[in-house]
C-alpha positions, 0 to 999 in steps of 0.5 A: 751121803756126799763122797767125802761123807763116803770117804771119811766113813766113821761108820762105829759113829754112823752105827752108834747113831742109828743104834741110839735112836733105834733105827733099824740095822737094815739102816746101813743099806741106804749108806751102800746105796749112797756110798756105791756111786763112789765105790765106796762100801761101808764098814759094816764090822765098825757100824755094828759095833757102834750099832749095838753100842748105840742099842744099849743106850735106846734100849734102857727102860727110861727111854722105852718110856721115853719113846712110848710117851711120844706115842712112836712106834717101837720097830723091835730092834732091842736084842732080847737080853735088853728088849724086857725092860725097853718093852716095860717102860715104852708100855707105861709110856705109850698108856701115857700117849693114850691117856694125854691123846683121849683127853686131848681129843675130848678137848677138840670136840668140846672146842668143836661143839661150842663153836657149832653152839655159838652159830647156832646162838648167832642163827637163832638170834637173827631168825628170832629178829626176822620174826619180830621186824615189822618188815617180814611178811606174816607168811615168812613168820611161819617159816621163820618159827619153824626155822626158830624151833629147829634151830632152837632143838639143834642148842638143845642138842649141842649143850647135851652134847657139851655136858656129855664130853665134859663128864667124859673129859673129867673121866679121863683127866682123873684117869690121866691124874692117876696115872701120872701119881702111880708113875711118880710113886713108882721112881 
């Protein structure tokens, strides 16, 4: 914080918007600390006021849901008359994280297996045009169908692969489409 930040100190603001975003209360220490070069000292009647007034806000189970959705860490600062429904809804919403993560993360690795299966399609295509040119030794073919062969068991193996993670992935996007239809019947 500047001096002038320090000397203004609207410290119930400062406190509300710290509380709001649910931040912890052990906040106010970083502004002493910044405040100290100034001799200035917070007002921490005034920043707990507005703390606990911001808290009442971050907490509601709406923004619990919110919170757990964005797959953010909850750092327990609700009191605990307000603490039960933030707790619900962040748990409903992390699920949600979860759910939308692992389908996401399939994604990736079917994205990851297609790009492996398409150089290897690439690969074996140049292998299987060294074997038929006129211009490869005949001891190199042997090789070169060696090379064909495992090359060809490695398609076999990403295309299993493939279909593997496409099951999975539907498994968990109709997981994911439940979901989503058990919270749009419960609002």
């Amino acid at each position: 914080m500047s001096q002038r930040e320090c000397q203004l100190g609207d410290w119930r603001t400062a406190g509300f918007d710290d509380g709001v975003r649910g931040a912890s209360m052990t906040r106010v220490a970083d502004y002493r600390k910044a405040c100290s070069k100034y001799n200035i000292s917070p007002d921490l009647a005034a920043y707990r006021a507005g703390y606990d007034l911001g808290l009442e806000t971050y907490c509601r189970d709406s923004n619990g849901f919110a919170v757990g959705a964005r797959g953010a860490v909850y750092e327990g600062v609700c009191p605990t008359a307000l603490e039960g429904p933030f707790l619900n809804g962040y748990r409903q919403g992390h699920h949600l994280y979860e759910l939308q993560s692992a389908v996401s993360g399939i994604d990736g690795q079917i994205a990851g297996r297609r790009h492996q299966l398409h150089e290897v399609e690439e690969r074996l295509a140049e292998t299987q045009a060294q074997i038929i040119s006129d211009s490869t030794p005949a001891d190199q073919r042997a090789a070169l169908l060696v090379k064909a062969y495992e090359l060809s068991e490695r398609h076999g193996r990403l295309e299993s692969e493939i279909a593997e993670l496409e099951r999975s992935l539907g498994t968990q996007q109709e997981e994911l489409r439940r979901f989503r239809e058990s919270l749009a019947y419960n609002q």
